[in-house]
Backbone as CSV, one residue per row, in Angstrom:
resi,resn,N_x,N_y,N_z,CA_x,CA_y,CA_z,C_x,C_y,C_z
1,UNK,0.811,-1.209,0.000,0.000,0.000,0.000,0.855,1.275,0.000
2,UNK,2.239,1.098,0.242,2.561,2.036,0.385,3.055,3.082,-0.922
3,UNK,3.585,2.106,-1.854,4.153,2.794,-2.997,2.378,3.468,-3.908
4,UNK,1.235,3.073,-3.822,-0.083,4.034,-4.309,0.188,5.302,-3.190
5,UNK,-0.105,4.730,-2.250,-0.195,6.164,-1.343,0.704,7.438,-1.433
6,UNK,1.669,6.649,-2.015,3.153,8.271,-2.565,2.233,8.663,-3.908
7,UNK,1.397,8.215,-4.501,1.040,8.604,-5.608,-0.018,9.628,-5.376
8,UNK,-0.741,9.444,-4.092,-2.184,9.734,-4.057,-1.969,11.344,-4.462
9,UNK,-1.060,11.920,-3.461,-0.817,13.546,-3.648,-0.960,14.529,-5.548
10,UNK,-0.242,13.074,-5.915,0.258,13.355,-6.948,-1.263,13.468,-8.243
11,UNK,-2.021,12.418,-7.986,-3.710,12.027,-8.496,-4.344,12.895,-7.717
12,UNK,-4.339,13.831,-6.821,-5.323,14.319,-6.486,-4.473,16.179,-7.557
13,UNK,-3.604,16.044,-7.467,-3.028,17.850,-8.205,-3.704,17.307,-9.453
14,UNK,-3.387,16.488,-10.807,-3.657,15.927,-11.527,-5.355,16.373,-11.602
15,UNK,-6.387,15.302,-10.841,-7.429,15.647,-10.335,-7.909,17.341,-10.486
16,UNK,-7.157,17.767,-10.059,-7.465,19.099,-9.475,-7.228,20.080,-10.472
17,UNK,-5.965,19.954,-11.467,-5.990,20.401,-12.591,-6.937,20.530,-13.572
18,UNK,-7.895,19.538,-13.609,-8.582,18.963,-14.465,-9.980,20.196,-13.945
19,UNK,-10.635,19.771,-12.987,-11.705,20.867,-12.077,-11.438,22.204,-12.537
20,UNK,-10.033,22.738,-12.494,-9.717,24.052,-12.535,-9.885,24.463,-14.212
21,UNK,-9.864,23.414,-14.791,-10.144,23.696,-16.655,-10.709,23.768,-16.952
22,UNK,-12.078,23.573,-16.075,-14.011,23.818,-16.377,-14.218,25.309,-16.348
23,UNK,-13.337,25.891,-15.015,-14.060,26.985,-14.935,-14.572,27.954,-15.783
24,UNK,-13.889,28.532,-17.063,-14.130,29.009,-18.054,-15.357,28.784,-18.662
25,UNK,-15.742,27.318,-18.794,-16.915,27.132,-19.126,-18.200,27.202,-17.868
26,UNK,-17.515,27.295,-16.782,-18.637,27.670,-15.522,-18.625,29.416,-16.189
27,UNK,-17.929,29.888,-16.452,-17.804,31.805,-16.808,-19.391,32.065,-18.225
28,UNK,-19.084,30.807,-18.273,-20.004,31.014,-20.052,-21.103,30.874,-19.988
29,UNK,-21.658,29.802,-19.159,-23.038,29.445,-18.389,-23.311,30.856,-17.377
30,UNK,-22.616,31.321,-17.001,-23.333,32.288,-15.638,-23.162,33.774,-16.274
31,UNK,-22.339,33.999,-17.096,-22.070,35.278,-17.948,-22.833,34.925,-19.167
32,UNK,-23.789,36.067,-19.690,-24.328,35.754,-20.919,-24.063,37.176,-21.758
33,UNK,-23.589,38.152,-20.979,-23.206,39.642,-21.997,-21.720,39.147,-22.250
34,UNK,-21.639,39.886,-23.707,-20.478,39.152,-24.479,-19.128,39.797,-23.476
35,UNK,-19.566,41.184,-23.331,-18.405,42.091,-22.973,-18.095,41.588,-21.775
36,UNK,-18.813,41.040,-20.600,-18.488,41.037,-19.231,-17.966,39.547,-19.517
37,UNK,-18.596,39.157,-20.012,-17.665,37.634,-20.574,-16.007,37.727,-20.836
38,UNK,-16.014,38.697,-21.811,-14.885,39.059,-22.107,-13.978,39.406,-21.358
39,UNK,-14.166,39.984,-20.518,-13.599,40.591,-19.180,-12.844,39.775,-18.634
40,UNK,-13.933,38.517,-18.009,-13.870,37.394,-17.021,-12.502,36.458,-17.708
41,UNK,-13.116,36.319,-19.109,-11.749,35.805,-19.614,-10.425,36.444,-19.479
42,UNK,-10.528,37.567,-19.886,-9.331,38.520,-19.842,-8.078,38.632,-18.367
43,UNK,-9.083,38.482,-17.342,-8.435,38.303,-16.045,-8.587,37.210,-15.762
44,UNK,-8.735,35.926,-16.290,-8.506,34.927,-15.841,-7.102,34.417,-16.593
45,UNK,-7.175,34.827,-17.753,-5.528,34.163,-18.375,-4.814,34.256,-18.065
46,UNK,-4.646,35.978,-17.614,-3.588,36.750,-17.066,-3.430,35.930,-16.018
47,UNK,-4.174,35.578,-14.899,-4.012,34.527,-13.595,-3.886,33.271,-14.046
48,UNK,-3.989,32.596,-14.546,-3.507,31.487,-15.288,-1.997,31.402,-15.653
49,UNK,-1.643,32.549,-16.756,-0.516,32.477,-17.073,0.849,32.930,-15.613
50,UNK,0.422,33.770,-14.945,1.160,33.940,-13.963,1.357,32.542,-12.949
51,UNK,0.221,31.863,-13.160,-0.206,30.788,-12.108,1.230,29.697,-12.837
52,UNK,1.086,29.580,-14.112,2.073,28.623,-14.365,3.142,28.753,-14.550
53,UNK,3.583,30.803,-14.632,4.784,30.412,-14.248,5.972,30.239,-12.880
54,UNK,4.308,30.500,-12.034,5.107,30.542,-10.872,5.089,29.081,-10.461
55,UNK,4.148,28.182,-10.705,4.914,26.186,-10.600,5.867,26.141,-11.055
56,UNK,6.219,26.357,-12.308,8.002,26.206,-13.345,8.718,27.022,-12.331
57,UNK,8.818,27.457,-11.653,9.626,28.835,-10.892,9.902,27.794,-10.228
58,UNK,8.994,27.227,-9.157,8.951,26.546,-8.068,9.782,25.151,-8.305
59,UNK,9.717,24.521,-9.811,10.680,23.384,-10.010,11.847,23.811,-10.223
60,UNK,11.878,25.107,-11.082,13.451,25.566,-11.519,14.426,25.688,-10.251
61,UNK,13.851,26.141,-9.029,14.808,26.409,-7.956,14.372,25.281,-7.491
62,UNK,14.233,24.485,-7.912,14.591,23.454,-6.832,16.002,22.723,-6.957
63,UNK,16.564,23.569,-8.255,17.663,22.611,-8.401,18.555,23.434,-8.739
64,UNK,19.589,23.208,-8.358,21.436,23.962,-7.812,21.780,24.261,-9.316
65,UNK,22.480,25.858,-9.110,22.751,26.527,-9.985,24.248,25.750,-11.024
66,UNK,23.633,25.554,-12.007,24.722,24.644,-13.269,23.738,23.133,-13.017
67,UNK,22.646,22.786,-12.825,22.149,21.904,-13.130,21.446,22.226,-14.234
68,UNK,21.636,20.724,-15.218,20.768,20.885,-16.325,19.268,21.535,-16.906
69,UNK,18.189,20.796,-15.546,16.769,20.945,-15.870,16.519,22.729,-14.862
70,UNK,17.420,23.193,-14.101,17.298,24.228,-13.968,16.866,25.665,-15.156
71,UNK,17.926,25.430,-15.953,17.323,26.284,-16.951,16.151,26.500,-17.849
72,UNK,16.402,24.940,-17.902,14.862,24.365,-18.803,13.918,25.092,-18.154
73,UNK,13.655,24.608,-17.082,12.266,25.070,-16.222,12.349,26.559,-16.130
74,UNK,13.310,27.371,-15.755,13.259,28.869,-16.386,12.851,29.433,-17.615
75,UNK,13.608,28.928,-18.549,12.488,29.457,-19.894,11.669,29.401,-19.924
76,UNK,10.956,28.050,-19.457,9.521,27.535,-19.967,8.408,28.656,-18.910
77,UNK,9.042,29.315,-17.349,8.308,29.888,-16.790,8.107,31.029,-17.374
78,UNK,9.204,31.482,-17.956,9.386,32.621,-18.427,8.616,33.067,-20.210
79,UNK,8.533,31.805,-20.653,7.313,31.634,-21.721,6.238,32.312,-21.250
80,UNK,5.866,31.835,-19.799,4.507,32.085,-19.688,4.271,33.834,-19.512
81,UNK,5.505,34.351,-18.380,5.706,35.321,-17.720,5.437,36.800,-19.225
82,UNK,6.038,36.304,-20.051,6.267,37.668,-21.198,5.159,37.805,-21.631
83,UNK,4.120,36.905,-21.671,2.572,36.815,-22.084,1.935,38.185,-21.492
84,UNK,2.108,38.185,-20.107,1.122,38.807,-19.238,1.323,40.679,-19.622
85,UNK,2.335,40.633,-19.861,2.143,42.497,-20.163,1.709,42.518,-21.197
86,UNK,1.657,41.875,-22.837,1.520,41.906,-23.688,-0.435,41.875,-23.533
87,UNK,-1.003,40.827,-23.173,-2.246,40.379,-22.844,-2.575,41.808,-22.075
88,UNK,-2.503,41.815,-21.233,-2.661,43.620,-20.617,-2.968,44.808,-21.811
89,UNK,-1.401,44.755,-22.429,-1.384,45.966,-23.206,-3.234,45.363,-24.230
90,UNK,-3.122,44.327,-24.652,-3.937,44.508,-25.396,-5.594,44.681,-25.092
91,UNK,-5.999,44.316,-24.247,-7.007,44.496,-23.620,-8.338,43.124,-23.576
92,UNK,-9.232,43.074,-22.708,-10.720,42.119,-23.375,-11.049,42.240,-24.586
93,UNK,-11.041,43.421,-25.418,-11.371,43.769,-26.841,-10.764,42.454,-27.801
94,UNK,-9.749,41.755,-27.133,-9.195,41.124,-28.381,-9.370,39.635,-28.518
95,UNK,-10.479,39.769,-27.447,-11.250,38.262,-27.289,-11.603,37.524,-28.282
96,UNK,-11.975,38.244,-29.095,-13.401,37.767,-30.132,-14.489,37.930,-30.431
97,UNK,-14.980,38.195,-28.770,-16.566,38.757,-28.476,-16.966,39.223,-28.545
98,UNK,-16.121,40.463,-28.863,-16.879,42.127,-29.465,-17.020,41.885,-30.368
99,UNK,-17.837,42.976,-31.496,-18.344,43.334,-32.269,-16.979,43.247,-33.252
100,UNK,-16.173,44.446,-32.887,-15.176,44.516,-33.456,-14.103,44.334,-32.379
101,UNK,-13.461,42.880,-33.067,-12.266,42.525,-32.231,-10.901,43.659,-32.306
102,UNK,-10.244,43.844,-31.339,-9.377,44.498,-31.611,-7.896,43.904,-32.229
103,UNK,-7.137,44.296,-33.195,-5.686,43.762,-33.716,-5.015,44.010,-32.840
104,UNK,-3.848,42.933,-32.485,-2.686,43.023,-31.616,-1.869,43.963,-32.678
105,UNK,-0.821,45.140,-32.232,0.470,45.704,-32.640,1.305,44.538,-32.546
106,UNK,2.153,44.988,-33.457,3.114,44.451,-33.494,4.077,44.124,-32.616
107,UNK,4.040,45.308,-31.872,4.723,44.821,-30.184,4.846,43.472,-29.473
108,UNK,3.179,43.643,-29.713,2.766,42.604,-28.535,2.738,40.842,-29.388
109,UNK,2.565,40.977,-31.015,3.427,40.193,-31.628,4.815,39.833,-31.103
110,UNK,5.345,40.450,-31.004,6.849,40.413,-30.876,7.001,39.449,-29.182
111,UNK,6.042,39.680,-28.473,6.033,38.981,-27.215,5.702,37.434,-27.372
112,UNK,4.613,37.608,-28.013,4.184,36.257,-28.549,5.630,35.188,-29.014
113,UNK,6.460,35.880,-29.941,7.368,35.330,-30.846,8.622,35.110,-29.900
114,UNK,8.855,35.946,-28.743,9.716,35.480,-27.469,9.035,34.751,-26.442
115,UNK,7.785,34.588,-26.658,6.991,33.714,-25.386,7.348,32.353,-26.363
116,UNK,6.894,31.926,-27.558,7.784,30.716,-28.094,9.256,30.132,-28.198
117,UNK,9.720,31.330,-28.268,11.131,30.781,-28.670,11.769,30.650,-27.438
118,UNK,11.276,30.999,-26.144,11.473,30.575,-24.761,11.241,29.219,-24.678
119,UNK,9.537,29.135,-25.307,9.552,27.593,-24.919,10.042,26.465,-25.528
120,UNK,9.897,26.783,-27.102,10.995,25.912,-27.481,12.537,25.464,-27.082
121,UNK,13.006,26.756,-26.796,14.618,26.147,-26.168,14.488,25.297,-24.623
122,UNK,13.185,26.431,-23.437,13.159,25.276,-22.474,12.897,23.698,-22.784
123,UNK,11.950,23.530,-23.742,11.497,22.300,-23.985,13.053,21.452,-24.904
124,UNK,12.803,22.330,-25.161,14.559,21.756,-26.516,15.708,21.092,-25.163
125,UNK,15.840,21.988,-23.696,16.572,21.203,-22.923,16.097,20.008,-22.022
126,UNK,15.130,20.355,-22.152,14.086,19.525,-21.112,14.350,17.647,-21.462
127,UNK,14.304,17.917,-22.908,14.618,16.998,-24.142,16.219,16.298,-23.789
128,UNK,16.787,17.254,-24.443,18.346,16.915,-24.073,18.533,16.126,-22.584
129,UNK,17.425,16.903,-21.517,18.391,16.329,-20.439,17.764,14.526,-20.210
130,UNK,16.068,14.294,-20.947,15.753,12.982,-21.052,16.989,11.933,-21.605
131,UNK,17.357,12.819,-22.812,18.140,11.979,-23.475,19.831,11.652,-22.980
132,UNK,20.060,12.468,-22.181,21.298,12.283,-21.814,21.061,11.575,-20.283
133,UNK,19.991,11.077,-20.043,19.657,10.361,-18.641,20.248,9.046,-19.101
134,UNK,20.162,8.649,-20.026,21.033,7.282,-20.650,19.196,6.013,-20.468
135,UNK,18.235,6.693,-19.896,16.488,6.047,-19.946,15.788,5.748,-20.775
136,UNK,16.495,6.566,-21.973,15.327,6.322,-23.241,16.033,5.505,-24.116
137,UNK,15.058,4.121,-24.166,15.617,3.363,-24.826,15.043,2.895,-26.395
138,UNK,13.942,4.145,-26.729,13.546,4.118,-28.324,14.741,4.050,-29.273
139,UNK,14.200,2.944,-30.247,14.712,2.698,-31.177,15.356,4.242,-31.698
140,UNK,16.258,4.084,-33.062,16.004,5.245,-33.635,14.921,5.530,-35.276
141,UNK,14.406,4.283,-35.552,14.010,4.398,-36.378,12.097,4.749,-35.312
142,UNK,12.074,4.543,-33.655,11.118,4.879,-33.303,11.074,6.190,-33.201
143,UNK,12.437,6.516,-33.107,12.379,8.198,-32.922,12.139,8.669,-34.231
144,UNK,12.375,8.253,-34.939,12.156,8.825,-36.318,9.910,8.800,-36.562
145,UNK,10.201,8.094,-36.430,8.262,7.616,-36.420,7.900,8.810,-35.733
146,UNK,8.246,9.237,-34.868,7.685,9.953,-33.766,7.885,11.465,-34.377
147,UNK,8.824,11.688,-34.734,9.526,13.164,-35.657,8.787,13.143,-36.904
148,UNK,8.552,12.258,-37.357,7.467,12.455,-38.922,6.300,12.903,-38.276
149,UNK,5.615,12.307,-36.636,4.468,12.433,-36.460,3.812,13.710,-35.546
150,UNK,4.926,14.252,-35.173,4.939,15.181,-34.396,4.952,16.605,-36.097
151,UNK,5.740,16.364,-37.151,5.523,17.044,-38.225,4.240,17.627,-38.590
152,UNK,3.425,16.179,-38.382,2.385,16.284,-38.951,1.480,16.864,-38.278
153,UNK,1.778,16.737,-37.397,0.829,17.377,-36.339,1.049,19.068,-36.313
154,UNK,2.315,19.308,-36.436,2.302,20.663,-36.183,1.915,21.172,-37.742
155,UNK,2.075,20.437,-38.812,1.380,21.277,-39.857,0.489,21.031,-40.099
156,UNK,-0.253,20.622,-39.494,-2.132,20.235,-39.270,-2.913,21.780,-38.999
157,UNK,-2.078,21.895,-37.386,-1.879,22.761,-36.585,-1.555,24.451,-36.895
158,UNK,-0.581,24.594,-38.054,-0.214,25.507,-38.252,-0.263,25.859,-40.054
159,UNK,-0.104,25.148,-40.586,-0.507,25.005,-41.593,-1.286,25.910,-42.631
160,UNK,-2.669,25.848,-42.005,-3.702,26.737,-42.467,-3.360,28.334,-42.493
161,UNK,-3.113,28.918,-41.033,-2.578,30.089,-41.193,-1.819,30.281,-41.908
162,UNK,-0.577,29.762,-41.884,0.642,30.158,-42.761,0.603,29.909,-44.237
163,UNK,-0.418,29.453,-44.950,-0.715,29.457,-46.147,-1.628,30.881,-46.421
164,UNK,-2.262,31.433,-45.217,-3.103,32.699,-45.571,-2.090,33.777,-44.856
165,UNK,-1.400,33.630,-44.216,-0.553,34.702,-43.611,0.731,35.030,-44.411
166,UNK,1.506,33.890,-45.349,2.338,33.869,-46.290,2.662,35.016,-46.809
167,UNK,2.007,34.953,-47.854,2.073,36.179,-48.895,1.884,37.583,-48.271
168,UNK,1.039,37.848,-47.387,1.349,39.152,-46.691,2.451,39.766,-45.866
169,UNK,3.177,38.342,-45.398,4.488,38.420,-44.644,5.770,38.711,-45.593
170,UNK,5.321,37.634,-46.349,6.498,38.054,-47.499,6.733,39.257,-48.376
171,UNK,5.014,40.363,-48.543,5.202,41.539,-49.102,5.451,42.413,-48.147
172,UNK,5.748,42.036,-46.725,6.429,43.027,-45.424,5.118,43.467,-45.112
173,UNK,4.231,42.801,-44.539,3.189,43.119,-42.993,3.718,42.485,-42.023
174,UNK,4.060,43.937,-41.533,4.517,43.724,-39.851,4.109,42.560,-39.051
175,UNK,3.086,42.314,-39.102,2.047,41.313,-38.546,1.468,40.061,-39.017
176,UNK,1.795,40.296,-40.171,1.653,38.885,-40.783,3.111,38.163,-40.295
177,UNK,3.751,38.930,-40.444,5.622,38.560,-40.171,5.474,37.699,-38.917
178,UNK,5.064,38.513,-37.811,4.761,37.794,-36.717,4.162,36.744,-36.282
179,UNK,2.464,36.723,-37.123,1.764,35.787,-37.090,2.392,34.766,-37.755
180,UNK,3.306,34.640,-38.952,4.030,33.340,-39.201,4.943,33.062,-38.159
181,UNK,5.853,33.923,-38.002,6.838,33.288,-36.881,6.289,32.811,-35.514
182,UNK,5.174,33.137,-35.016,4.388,32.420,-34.035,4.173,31.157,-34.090
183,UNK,3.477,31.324,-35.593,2.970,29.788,-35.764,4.200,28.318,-36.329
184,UNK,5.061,29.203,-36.805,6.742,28.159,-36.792,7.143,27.694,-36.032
185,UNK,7.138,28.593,-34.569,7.405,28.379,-33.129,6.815,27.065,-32.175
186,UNK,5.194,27.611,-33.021,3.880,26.565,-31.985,4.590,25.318,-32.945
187,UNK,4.448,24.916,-33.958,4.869,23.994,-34.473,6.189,23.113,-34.443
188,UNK,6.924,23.999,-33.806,8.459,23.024,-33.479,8.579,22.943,-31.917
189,UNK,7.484,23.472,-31.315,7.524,23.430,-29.922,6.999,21.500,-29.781
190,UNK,5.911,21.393,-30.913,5.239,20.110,-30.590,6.889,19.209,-31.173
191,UNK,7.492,19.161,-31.913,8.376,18.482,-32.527,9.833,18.535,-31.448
192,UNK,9.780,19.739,-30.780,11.240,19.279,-29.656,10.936,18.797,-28.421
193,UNK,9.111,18.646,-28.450,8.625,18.168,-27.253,9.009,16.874,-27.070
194,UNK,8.799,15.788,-27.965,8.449,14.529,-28.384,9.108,13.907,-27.303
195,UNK,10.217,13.993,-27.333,11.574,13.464,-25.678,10.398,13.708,-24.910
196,UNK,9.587,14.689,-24.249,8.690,14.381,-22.997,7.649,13.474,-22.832
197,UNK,7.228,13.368,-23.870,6.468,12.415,-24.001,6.867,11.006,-24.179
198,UNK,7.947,10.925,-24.878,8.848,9.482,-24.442,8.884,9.743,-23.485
199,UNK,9.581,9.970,-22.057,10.056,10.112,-21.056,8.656,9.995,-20.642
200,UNK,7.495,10.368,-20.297,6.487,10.076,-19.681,5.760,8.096,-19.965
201,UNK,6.113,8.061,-21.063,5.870,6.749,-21.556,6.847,5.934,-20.901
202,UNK,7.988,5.866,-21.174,9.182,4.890,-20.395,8.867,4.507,-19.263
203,UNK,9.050,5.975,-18.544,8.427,6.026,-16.941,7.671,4.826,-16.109
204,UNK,6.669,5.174,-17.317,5.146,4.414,-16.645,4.812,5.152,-15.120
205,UNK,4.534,4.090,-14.539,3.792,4.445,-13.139,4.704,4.896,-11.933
206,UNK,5.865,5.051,-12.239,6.745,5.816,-11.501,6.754,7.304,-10.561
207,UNK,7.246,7.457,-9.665,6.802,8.717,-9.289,7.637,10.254,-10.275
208,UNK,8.985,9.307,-10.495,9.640,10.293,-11.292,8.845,10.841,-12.802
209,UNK,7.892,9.968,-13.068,6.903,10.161,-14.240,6.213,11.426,-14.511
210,UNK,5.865,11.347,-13.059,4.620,12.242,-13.087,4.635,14.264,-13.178
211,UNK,6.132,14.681,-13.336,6.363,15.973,-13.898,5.952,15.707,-15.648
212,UNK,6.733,14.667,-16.113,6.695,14.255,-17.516,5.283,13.961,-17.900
213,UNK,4.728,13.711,-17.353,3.429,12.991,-17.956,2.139,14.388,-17.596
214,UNK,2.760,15.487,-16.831,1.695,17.034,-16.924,2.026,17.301,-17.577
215,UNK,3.614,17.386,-17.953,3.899,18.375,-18.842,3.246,18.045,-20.575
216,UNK,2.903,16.843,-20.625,2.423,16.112,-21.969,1.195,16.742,-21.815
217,UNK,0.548,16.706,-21.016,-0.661,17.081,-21.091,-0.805,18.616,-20.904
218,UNK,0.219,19.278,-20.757,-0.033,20.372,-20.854,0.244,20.557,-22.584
219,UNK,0.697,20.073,-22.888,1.081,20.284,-24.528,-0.128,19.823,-25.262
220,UNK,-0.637,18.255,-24.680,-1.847,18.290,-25.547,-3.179,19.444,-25.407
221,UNK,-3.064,19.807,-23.924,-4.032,20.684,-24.045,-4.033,22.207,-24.929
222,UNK,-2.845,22.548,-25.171,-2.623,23.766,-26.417,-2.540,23.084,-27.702
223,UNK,-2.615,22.050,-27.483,-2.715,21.283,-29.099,-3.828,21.869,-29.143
224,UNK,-5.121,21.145,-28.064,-6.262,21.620,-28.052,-7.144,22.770,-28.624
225,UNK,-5.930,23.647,-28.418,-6.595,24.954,-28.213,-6.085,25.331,-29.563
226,UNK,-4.396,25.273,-30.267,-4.380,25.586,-31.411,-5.622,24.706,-32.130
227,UNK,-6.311,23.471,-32.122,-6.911,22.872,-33.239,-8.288,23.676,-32.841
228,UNK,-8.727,24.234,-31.573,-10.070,24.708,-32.031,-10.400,25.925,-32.446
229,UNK,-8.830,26.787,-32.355,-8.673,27.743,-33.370,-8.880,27.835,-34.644
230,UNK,-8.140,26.894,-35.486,-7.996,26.417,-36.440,-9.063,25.991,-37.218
231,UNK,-9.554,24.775,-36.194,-11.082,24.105,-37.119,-12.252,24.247,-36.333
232,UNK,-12.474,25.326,-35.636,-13.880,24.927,-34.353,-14.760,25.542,-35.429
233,UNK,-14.556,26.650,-36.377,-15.307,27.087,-36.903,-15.877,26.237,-38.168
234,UNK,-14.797,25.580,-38.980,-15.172,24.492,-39.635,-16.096,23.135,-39.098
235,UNK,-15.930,22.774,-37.900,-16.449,21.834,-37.397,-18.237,22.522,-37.001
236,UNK,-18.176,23.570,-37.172,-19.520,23.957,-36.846,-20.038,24.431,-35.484
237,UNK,-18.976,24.876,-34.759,-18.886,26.007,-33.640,-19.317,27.166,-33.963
238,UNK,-19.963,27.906,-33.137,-20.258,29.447,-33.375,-18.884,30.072,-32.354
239,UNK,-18.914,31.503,-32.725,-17.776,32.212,-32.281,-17.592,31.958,-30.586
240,UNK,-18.695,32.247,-30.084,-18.605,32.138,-28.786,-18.454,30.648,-28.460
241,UNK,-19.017,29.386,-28.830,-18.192,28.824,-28.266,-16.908,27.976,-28.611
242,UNK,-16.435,28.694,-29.922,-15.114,28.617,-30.192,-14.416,29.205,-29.003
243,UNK,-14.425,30.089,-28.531,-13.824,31.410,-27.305,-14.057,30.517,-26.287
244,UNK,-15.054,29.838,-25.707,-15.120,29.167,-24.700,-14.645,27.935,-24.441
245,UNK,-14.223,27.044,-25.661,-13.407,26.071,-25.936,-12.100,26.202,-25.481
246,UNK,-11.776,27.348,-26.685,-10.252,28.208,-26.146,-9.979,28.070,-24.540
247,UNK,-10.512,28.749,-23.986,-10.446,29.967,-22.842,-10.401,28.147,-22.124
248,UNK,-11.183,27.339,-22.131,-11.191,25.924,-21.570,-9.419,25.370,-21.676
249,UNK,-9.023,24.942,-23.047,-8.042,24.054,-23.152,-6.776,25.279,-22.672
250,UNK,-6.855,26.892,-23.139,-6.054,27.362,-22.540,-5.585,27.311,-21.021
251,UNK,-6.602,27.399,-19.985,-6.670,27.264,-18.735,-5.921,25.508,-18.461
252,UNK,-6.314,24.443,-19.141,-5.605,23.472,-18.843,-4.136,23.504,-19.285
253,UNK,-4.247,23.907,-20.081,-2.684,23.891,-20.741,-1.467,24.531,-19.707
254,UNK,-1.767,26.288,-18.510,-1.352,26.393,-17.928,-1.474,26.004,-16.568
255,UNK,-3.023,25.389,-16.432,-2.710,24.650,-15.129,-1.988,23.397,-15.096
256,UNK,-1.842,22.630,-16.516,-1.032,21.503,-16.006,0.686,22.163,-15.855
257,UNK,1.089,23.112,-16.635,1.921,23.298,-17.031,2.494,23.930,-15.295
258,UNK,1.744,24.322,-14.154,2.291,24.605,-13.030,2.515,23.498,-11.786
259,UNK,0.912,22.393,-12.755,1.269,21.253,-11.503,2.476,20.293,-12.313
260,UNK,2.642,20.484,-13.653,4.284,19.739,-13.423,5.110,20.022,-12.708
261,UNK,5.156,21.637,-12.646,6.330,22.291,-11.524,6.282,21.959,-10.519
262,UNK,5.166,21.996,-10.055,4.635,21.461,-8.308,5.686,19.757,-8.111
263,UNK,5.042,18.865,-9.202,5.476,17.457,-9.198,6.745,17.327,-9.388
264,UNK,7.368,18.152,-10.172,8.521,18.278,-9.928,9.245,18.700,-8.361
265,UNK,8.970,19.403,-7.978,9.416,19.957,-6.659,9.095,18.670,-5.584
266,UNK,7.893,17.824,-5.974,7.117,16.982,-4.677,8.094,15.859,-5.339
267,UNK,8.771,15.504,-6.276,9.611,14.072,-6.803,11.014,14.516,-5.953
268,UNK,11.225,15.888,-6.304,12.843,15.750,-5.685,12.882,15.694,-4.200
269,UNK,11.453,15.716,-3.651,11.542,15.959,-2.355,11.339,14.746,-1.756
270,UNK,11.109,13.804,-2.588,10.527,12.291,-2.077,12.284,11.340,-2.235
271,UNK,13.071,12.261,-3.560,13.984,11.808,-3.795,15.050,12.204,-2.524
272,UNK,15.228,13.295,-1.864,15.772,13.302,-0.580,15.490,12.680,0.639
């Protein structure tokens, strides 16, 4: 009984993550004016995104300065962290829900395009340090399977835009510029992820697993959210609850992304 019971802590954050990803859709049911809707969302991301990067904070120091996964876990907090002034500057207006949505500047583009390329390099070490654990014992022609499939996924994912954002980027819109390099970013973020998700698989039911196996799910849940960007409207969503979909898989994406940090911090502490 004893080796479940080290787990329980761990199934109930998990658990709890999950509760905390409704709320948005509790906001949609009890808010029915678009604008105050808008609002609710607006200050909830912002608390969201701060929320996850202060878990990554909480794993990054947990570990002595010139350790590997130290840095990792800094970028990736710091992904979240550059969001929040940008989201500010721009306001509820840029929800969706208004009438007339408002355009991000280019600025706050430009945040976007360092909130990725943060996470790609954290995730890019996060990777490295699976692989240099000497644990992962995929083939390489499995790793290869996995790199075609993670491809595909991100040009599923990204794809669409960058075939309509293209040509405007390339005749020099500021913003189209951006909106491609965003979406290059989201797309190689899923492709340098892939090591975590091995590493959550290897694992299995381990306690050391269980940072690896949020952090997957924090990735699938912005999969989430890029695909109901992408196709909610094709699939036959109306705007609003495209926005409420969003505002859903977004909220999971950074709540798992803080209880990895947490699990991280609760593994090294089980490991002392």
């Amino acid at each position: 009984m004893k080796q479940p019971r080290r787990h329980l802590r761990f199934q109930a954050l998990a658990l709890t993550t999950l509760v905390i990803g409704l709320i948005p859709a509790s906001f949609a049911v009890s808010i029915a004016e678009p604008v105050r809707l808008a609002s609710a969302f607006f200050g909830w991301a912002n608390a969201m995104y701060l929320f996850a990067a202060g878990g990554m904070l909480v794993a990054a120091l947990t570990f002595d300065r010139g350790e590997r996964l130290r840095p990792a876990w800094l970028m990736v907090s710091a992904s979240y962290l550059v969001l929040v002034p940008a989201l500010i500057r721009i306001g509820p207006k840029a929800s969706g829900l208004f009438v007339e949505a408002v355009r991000a500047p280019w600025t706050d583009s430009a945040a976007s395009i360092v909130s990725g390329a943060l996470a790609v390099s954290g995730f890019l070490l996060l990777s490295r340090a699976w692989r240099a654990s000497g644990l992962d014992t995929t083939s390489p022609a499995g790793r290869l399977v996995a790199q075609l499939v993670a491809l595909a996924v991100a040009g599923a994912m990204a794809g669409p835009e960058l075939v309509e954002k293209l040509p405007a980027a390339l005749g020099g819109d500021v913003n189209a510029i951006g909106d491609v390099c965003t979406d290059l970013l989201d797309g190689s973020l899923f492709v340098v992820a892939i090591p975590v998700l091995r590493a959550a698989l290897v694992l299995g039911g381990g306690l050391v697993a269980w940072p690896w196996v949020l952090l997957t799910a924090s990735l699938v849940s912005w999969l989430g959210y890029d695909a109901t960007a992408v196709y909610g409207g094709a699939a036959g969503l109306d705007a609003r609850t495209v926005r409420v979909v969003e505002e859903v898989f977004r909220t999971l994406g950074a709540a798992f992304a803080f209880s990895a940090g947490i699990a991280q911090r609760w593994v090294m502490t089980e490991a002392e």
